[in-house]
Structures are given as C-alpha cells and as structure tokens.
N, C-alpha and C positions, 0 to 999 in steps of 0.2 A: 475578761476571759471567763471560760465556762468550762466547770467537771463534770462530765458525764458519769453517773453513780449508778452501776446497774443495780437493781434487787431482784431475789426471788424472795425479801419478807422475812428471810430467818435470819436468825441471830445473826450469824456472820457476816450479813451484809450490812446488818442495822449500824454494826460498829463500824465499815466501811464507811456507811453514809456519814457518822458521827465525827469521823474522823475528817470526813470529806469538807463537812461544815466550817470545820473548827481551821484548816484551811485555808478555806476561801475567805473565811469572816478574818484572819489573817493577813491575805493578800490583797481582798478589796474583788474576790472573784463572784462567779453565781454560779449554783447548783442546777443540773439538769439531773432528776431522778428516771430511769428506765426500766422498763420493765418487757420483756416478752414473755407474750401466754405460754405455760406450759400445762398439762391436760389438768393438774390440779388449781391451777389460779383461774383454768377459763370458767367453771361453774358460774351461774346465776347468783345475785342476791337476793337472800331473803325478805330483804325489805320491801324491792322493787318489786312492781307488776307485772302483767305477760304482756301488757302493750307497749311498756317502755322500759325492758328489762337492763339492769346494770351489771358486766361479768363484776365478777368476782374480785378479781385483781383490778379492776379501776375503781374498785372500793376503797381496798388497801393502798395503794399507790396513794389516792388522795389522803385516806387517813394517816399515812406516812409522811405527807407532804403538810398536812398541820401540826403533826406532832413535831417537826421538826423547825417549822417557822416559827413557833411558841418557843423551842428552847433558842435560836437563835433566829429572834426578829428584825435584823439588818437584812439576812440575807434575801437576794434574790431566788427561789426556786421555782424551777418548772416540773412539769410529770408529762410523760409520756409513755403507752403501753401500744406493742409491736405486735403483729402476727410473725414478723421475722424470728430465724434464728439467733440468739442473741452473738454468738463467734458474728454470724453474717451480719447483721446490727451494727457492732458496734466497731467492725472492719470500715463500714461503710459511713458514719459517722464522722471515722475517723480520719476518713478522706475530704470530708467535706468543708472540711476549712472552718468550720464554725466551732468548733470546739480546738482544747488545747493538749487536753489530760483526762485520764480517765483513772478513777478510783473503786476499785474493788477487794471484798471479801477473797483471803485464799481457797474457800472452797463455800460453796452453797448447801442447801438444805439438802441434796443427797449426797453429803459426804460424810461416810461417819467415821472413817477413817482417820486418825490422830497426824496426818501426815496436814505439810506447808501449801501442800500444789492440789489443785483438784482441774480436771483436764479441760475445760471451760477456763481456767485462769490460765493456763497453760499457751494453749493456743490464739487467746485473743493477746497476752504480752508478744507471741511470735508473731502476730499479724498486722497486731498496729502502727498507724502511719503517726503517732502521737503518743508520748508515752505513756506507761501506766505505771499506778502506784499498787502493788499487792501489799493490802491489810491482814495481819496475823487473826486468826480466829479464837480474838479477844479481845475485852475493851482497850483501847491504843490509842491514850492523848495525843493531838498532833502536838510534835515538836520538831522543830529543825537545825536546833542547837548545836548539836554532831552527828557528823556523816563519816561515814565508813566508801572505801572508792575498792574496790578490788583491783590492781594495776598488774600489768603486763606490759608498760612503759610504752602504751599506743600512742597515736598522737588522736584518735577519738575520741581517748577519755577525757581530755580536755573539752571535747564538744559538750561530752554530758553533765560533765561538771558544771559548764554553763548554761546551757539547755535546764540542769535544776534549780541553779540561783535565780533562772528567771522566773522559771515557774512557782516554785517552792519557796525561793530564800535563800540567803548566803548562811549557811553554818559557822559558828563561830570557831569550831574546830573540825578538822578531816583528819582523819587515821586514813593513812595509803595503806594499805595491806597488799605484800608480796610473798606469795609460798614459794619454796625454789627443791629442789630435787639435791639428794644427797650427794650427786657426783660433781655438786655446783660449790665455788668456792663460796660459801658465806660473805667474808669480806667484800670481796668482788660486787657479788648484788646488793648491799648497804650503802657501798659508793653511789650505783648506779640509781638505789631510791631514793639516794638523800639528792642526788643532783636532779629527778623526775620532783621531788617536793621542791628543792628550788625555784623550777621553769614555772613549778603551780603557784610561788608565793612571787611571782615576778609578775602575775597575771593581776595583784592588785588587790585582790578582792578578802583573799583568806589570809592570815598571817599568822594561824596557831597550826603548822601543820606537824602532825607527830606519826613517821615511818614505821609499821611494823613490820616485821623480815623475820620468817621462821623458817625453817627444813622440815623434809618428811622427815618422819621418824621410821625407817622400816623396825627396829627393832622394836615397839612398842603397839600394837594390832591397832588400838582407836585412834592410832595417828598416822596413819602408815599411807594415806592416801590424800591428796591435794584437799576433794572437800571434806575429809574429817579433819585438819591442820586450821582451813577457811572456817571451818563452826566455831573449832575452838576460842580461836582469835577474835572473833566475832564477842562469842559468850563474855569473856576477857573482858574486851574492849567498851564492850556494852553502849554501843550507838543508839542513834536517834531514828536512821534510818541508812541502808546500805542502797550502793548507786550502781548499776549495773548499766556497761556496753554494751550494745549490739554486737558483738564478736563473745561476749561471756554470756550472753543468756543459755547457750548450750549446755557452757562448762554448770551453771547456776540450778540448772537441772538435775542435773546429775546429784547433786545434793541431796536430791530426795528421793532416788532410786536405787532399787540394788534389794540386801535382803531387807527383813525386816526390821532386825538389832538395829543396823547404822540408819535404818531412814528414821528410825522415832529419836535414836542418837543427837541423829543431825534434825531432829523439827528444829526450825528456826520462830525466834517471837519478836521477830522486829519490821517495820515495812519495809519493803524493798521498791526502788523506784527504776524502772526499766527504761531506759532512753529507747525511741523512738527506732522502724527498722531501717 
C-alpha cells in the first residue's frame, strides 16, 4: 500500500510527512511525497545552470525525500512535483487505484490562522475517493492505540471503522461518542449506544469499547451547541486519533466555523481520519 503525502515544505506538512512515515514503517506501507508548483516553489536554483536549470521545488522535494529516508531507512519513498492543482491532483490520484490513503498537514504555509481547517484540507477530504488523514499543525507521533468514532448509530460507520483497521490498525480501545439534544431522554440513548457498542464488539476485532453520551447544555454558552459538547468530549477523552463518516464530514466542519471565540475554542490537536466519499 501507498501514502500520498502532499507538501508545500513548511512546517505543517513536515510533521504530516513525519507522521506519515512513522505509519507506514508500522504497517509495512511506502511513501509517495507530492508536490505541486506554486508561484513561490517554481523559481530556479541557484546551484544549477541556465542549460540545465532545476525549479526550485524539485530541489526541496528531493532534499525532503533524503532527509526522510535517513530518519526512516526501511521505508520505500517516491517524489513527485505536478503543474497540477493540488485539490485536482490528488482528486485524481485518488481515483486511480494505485494509492490507498492520503496524509496531510491541517493547513499549509499560507495559513496563519490558529484554526484546524485550512481550505485546501477542506475540500480534498470532501473530494477523495480514498481516505484522508488530517494532521494537527504540530509534531503528532503516530499512534493508533485509541480511536474516538463520532456515532449517530449508521450502519456506515461500521464501514469506516473497518476501512481504518485496515489501513491504520486496530485500536486497542474506541470511545463511541454520542451528543443528544435536551428534549432527548438520556437513558433512552445509553441503551441505544451501549447495544451500537455491542454490534462493534460482536464484529471481533475491538473488545475495550467505552460509550460516551452527553447532552447539550443550553444553560451553559461553551456547551450549548453539538460541536462545543464534541470538543469537549474529545479534550476529556483524549484519543489517538478521531474517525469520521462520510455523512459527518459536514457536521465536522462546522467545528471550526462560526465566530471567532468558539473556532479557537474548538481548535482540535488530534488527527482525524476521514473515510473515503
């Protein structure tokens, strides 16, 4: 199997990449690193001459791709740099059968904003025929120890649950997390997650699984709303990594939109793994 690891070269990607590594040298996978030109990576290098001139970014790209063979020399890596648009890139990649997963930075080198989402991570997790992992922009040992599953009692998430033990690994623990609205009987939806954690520990594979089930709180403002309850739980809970549907990637959104207080609120520091669309 193969990660496609885009960079544009700055930090947030490096720990992408790093993370991506640490991964595959896990699974037994191989790295594809990617890049497409943007107007500051296409310059010339200085080294090279004008008859057999090197851009700029296939400098870096390579020197990215020994620095990272040095720290992890099992791995397989390839490099490749695109005149494509990277959304159009790695949309089409993603169709092409040859790849499984794609790992990247929550936001690249124009994002200076303290926020999770940068609109390039945005739209390639809505596009991909393959899932993606978004890395926090910071260093993020991979681990897979415990997963966090957001539930709405689909019969999907069971897809993606498996969809990431194969890719990823089986977590040794899943926290189901269920937010439910005030007018909802509590009791009621504890039955209903502990018998959805059932049907997941009949599946084989997990056997620590531990329900979380909260309420909005209207009476209280930082909690008054599904993803400030989702953050908190999260923070709490403190995962290895949260597992997200294709029917929640909207709701997942929404997390980090709105004013400004709740979106730095709600920054998230953990990966999140998007199943496929």
């Amino acid at each position: 199997m193969t990660i496609i690891v885009p960079t544009d070269f700055s930090a947030n990607a490096r720990y992408a990449a790093a993370y991506a590594c640490q991964l595959a040298q896990s699974q037994g996978q191989q790295i594809h690193l990617l890049h497409c030109y943007t107007s500051s990576s296409i310059g010339v290098s200085e080294a090279d001459n004008d008859k057999n001139p090197t851009l700029l970014a296939d400098e870096k790209i390579q020197e990215l791709q020994t620095q990272l063979i040095q720290q992890y020399p099992d791995l397989h890596i390839t490099i490749e740099c695109s005149r494509s648009l990277i959304i159009d890139k790695l949309t089409e990649l993603s169709r092409s059968g040859d790849y499984q997963l794609i790992v990247m930075g929550a936001s690249g080198d124009s994002q200076s904003k303290p926020l999770y989402w940068g609109s390039t991570t945005v739209a390639v997790s809505a596009k991909s025929e393959i899932p993606v992992i978004v890395i926090p922009n910071q260093e993020t040992p991979f681990s897979n120890a415990k997963a966090a599953l957001l539930t709405n009692f689909k019969p999907e998430e069971l897809d993606t649950l498996k969809e990431f033990q194969q890719l990823v690994g089986t977590p040794a623990q899943l926290n189901l997390i269920h937010v439910y609205k005030e007018n909802q009987n509590g009791q009621n939806v504890m039955e209903t997650l502990d018998t959805w954690a059932y049907n997941i520990r009949e599946m084989g594979t997990i056997l620590d699984i531990q329900p979380i089930v909260e309420p909005i709180q209207k009476e209280d403002e930082a909690l008054d709303t599904v993803p400030e309850v989702v953050s908190k739980i999260i923070t709490d809970a403190n995962p290895d990594i949260i597992l997200i549907t294709p029917s929640r990637k909207s709701f997942f959104e929404r997390l980090f939109v709105g004013s400004v207080s709740k979106a730095i609120a709600l920054e998230l520091t953990r990966p999140a793994f998007f199943d496929k669309i």
